[in-house]
C-alpha positions in Angstrom: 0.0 0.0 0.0 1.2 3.3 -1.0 1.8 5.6 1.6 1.8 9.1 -0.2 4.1 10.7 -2.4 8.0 11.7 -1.4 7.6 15.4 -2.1 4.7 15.6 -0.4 5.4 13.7 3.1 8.7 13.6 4.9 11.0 10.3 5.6 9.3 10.9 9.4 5.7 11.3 8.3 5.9 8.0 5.9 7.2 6.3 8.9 4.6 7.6 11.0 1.9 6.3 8.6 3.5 3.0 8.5 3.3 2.7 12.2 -0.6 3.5 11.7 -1.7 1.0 9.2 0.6 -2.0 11.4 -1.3 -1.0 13.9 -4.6 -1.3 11.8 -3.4 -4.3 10.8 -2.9 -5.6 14.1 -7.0 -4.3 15.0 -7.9 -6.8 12.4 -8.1 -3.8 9.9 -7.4 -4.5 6.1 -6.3 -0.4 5.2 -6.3 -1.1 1.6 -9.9 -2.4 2.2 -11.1 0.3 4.5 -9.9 2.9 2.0 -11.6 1.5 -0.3 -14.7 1.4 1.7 -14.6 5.0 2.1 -14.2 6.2 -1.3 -17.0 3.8 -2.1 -19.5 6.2 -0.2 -17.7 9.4 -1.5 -19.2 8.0 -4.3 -22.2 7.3 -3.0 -22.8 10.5 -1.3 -21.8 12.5 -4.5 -24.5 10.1 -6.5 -27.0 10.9 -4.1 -26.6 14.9 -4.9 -28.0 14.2 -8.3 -30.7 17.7 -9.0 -34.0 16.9 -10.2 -33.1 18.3 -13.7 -30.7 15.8 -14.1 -32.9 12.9 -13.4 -35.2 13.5 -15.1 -33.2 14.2 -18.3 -31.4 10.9 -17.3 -35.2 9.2 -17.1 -36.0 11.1 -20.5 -32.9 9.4 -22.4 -33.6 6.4 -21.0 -37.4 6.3 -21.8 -37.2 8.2 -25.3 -36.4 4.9 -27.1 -40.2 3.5 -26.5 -41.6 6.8 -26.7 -43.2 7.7 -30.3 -41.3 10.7 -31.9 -40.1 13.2 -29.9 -43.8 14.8 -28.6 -43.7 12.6 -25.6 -40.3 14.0 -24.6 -41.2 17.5 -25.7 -44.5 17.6 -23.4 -42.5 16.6 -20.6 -39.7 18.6 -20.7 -42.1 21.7 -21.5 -44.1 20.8 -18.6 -41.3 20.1 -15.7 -39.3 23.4 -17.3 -42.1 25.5 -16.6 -43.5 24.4 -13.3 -40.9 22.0 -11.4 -37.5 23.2 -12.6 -38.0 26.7 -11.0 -38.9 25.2 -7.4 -37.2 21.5 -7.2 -34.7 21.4 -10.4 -31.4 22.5 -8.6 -32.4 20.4 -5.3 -30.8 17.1 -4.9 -33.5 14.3 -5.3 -32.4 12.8 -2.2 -34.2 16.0 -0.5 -37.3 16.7 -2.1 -40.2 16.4 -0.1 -44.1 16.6 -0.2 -43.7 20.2 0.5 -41.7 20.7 -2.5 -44.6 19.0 -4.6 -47.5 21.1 -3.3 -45.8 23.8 -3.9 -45.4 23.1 -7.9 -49.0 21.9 -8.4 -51.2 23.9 -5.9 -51.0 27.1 -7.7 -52.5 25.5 -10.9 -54.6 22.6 -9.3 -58.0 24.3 -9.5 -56.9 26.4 -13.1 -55.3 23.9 -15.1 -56.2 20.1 -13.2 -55.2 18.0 -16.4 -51.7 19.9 -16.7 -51.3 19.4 -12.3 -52.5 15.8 -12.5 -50.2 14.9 -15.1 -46.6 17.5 -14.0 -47.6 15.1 -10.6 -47.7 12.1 -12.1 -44.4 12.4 -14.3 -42.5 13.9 -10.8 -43.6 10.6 -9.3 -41.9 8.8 -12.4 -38.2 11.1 -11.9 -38.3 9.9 -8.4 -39.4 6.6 -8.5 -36.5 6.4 -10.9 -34.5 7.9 -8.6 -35.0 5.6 -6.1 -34.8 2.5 -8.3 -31.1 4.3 -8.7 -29.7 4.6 -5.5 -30.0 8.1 -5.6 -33.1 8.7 -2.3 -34.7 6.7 -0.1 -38.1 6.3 1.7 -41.4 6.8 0.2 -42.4 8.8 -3.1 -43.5 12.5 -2.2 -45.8 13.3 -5.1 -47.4 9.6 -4.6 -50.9 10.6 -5.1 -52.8 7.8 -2.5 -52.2 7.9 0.8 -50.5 11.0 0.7 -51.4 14.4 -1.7 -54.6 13.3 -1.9 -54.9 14.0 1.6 -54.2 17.6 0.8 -55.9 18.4 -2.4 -59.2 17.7 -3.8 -59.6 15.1 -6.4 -58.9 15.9 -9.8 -63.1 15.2 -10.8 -64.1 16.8 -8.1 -62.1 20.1 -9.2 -62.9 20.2 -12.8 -64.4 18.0 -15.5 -63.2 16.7 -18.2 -63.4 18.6 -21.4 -64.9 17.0 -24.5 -62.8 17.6 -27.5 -64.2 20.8 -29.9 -66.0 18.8 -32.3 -68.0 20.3 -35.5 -71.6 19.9 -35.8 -72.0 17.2 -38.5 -75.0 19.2 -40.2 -72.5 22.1 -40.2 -69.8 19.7 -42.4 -70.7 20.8 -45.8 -70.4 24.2 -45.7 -66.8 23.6 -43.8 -65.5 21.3 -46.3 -66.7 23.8 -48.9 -64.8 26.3 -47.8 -62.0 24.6 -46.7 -62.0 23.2 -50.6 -61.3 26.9 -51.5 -58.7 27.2 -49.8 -55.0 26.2 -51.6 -51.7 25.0 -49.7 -50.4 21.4 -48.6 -52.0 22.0 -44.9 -55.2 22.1 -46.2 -55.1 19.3 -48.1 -54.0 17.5 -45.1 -56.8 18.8 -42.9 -59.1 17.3 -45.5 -57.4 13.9 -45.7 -57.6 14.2 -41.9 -61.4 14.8 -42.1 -62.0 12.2 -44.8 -60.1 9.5 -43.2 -61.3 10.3 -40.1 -57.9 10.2 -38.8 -55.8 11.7 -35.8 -53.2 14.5 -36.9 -50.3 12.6 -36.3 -51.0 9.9 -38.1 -51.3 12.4 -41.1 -48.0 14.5 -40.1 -46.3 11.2 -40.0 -47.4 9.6 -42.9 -45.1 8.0 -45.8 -45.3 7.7 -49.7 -44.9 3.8 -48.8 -47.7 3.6 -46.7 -50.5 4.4 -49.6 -51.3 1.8 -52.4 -53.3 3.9 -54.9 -54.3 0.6 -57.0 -56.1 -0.5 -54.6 -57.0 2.8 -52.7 -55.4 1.4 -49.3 -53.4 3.8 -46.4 -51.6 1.7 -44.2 -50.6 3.3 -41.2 -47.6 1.2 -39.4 -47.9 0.1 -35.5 -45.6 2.8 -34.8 -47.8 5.7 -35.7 -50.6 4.6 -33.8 -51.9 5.3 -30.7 -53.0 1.6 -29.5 -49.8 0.4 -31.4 -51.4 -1.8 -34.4 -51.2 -1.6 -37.7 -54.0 -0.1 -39.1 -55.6 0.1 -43.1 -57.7 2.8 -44.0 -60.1 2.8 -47.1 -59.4 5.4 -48.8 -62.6 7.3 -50.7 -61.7 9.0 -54.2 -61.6 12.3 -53.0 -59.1 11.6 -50.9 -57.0 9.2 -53.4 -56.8 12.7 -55.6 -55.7 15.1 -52.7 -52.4 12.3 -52.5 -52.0 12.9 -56.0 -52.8 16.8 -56.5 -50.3 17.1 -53.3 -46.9 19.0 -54.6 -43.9 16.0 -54.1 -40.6 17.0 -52.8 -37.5 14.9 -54.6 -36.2 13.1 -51.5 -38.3 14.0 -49.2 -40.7 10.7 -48.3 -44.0 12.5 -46.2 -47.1 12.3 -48.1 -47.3 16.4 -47.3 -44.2 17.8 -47.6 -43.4 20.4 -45.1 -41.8 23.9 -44.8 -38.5 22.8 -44.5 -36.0 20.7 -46.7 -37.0 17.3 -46.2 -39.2 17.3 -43.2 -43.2 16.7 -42.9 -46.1 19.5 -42.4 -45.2 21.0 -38.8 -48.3 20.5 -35.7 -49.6 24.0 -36.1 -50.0 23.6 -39.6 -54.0 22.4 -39.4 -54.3 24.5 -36.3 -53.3 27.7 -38.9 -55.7 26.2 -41.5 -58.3 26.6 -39.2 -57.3 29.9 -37.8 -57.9 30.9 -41.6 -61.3 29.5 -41.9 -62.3 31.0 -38.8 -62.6 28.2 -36.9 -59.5 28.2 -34.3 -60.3 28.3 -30.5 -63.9 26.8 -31.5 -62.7 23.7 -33.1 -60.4 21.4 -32.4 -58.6 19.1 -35.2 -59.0 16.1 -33.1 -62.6 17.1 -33.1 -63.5 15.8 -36.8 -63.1 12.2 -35.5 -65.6 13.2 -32.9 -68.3 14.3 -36.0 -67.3 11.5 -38.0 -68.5 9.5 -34.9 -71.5 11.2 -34.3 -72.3 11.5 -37.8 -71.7 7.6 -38.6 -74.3 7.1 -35.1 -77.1 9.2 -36.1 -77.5 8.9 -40.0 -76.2 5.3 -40.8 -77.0 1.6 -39.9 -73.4 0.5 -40.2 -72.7 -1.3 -37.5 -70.8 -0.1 -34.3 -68.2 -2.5 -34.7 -67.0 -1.1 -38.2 -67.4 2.5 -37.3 -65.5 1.4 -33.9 -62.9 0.0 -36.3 -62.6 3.1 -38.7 -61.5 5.1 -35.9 -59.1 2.2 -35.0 -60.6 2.1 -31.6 -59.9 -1.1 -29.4 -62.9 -2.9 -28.8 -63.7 -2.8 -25.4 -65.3 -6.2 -25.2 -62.4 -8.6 -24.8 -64.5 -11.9 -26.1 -65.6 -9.9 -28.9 -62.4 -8.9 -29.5 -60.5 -12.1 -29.6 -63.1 -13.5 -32.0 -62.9 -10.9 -34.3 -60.4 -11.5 -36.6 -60.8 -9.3 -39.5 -60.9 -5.7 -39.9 -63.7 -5.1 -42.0 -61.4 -3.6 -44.5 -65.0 -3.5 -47.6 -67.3 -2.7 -44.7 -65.4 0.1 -43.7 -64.6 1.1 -47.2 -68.5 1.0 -48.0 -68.7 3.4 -44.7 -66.0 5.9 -45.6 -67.6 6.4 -49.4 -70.2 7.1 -47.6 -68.7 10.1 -45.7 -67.0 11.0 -48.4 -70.3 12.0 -49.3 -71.7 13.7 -47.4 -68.6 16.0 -47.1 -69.1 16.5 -50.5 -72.7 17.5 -50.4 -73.1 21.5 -51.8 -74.0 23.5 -49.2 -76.9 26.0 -49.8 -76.9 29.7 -48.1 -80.4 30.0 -46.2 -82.5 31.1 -48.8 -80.7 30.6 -51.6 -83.3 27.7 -52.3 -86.2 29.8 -51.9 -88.5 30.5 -54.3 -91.1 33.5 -53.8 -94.4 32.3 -55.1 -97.2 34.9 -56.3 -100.6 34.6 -56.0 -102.4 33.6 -59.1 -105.9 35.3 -59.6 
């Protein structure tokens, strides 16, 4: 064992050492293992002073990889920058406490309860992770049972849930006209969207190898999806000659082609496309599925199953489920023609399609 450098301790201090470890030595003491020991928890206490930022941007890189695209990581990040970092995200993990959690999501509970209940949940995640690490010990702070919820309301009992804005399905026609008038890639997205009764990102994400024109087919791949399974839409002529009316970049492999080099149309792009029709802050893209829903339920014997299935919704019913096999791919072709449709139907001004009658003597 080394006992320290020569220009650093004397010929009297080494020997003095020496005499310190025999000694050890003769305690039973391995120095070379109690040395050890104690640079072992240095380490230890220097892991353990790991700040919340850093965990959870550890927890992001180690999550990202079953995450779809980069949203996932973008909402949490967004969401921990603006309401944890400023309180917890320089404190070592190892000290946060309950206190430390009300304090984030009390001031927004009652305001904004989805954004509280879910910044909650993902500070759980950072320091549940943080446990599983080494890095704090005891129980979970922003654990919601058995501890916050003993200090704030439930989430229902604060606000309730807010149904997606969804268009009127008599009020369609006159939107599709008018959203038919309008030129630029985004809104020949929004009216794939609406026609295939689709959710944005499967649109934003979509490939030129997904679409089979011949036999009027989109298949959207597992990894697009929300429920993760493939998925094949019908796809109704209108919609068949939006794909090819739809400029093509060389290279680029989106079926809309965005703004920049190479890339696909950008999230705000349908919200914009709205804004322009008049129709932002009152509708919500998501919304269309909604009136495609309502509009399939009110006007149509199709059957639930294959309007289920057009909106790729998992069947709730797990016998039915496992017995049903197919996708209904000519039923649910039949059903989107259909829509097509009535999308297409002209719209008439009120009275336009008047006619003022005179009396005959």
């Amino acid at each position: 064992m080394g006992l320290g450098d020569v220009h650093t301790f004397s010929l009297k201090e080494a020997r003095d050492r020496a005499i310190q470890l025999r000694q050890k030595i003769h305690a039973g003491i391995d120095p070379i293992e109690e040395r050890r020991a104690a640079r072992d928890a240095k380490r230890a206490d220097e892991a353990k002073l790991v700040t919340f930022e850093e965990a959870t941007k550890r927890l992001i890189a180690a999550k990202q990889a079953g995450w779809k695209g980069g949203k996932s990581e973008n909402d949490w990040l967004a969401s921990l920058t603006t309401y944890a970092f400023p309180v917890i995200g320089t404190l070592p993990v190892a000290l946060i406490e309950t206190a430390h959690i009300t304090e984030i999501i009390e001031p927004i509970w009652k305001t904004k309860t989805a954004t509280a209940t879910r910044l909650r949940g993902r500070i759980e995640t950072v320091l549940d992770w943080a446990k599983a690490r080494k890095l704090r010990t005891g129980e979970n702070p922003a654990r919601w049972k058995g501890n916050i919820d003993s200090l704030l309301a439930a989430p229902n009992k604060v606000s309730k849930a807010e149904h997606r804005k969804a268009l009127p399905y008599a009020d369609v026609p006159e939107f599709m006209q008018k959203l038919r008038a309008l030129g630029g890639i985004s809104a020949r997205a929004l009216e794939f969207l609406i026609l295939t009764a689709s959710r944005s990102g499967e649109v934003f994400k979509a490939r030129l190898d997904e679409v089979d024109l011949t036999t009027g087919v989109w298949t959207i791949p597992a990894e697009h999806m929300k429920g993760g399974i493939e998925h094949r839409v019908p796809l109704p002529q209108r919609a068949i000659e939006i794909l090819k009316s739809v400029p093509k970049e060389d290279g680029n492999e989106h079926l809309f082609a965005g703004a920049r080099r190479g890339k696909g149309l950008s999230e705000m792009a349908m919200i914009k496309c709205l804004r322009s029709i008049g129709g932002h802050g009152l509708l919500d893209v998501h919304g269309f599925r909604s009136t495609f829903r309502d509009w399939a339920g009110d006007t149509t014997s199709f059957p639930r199953e294959v309007i289920e299935q057009a909106l790729a919704h998992q069947l709730k019913d797990k016998v039915e489920a496992a017995y049903r096999r197919s996708d209904a791919l000519e039923k649910r072709r039949k059903l989107m023609v259909a829509w097509a449709g009535y999308c297409s139907r002209p719209h008439v001004a009120n009275g336009d399609n008047v006619t003022t009658l005179t009396r005959v003597a």
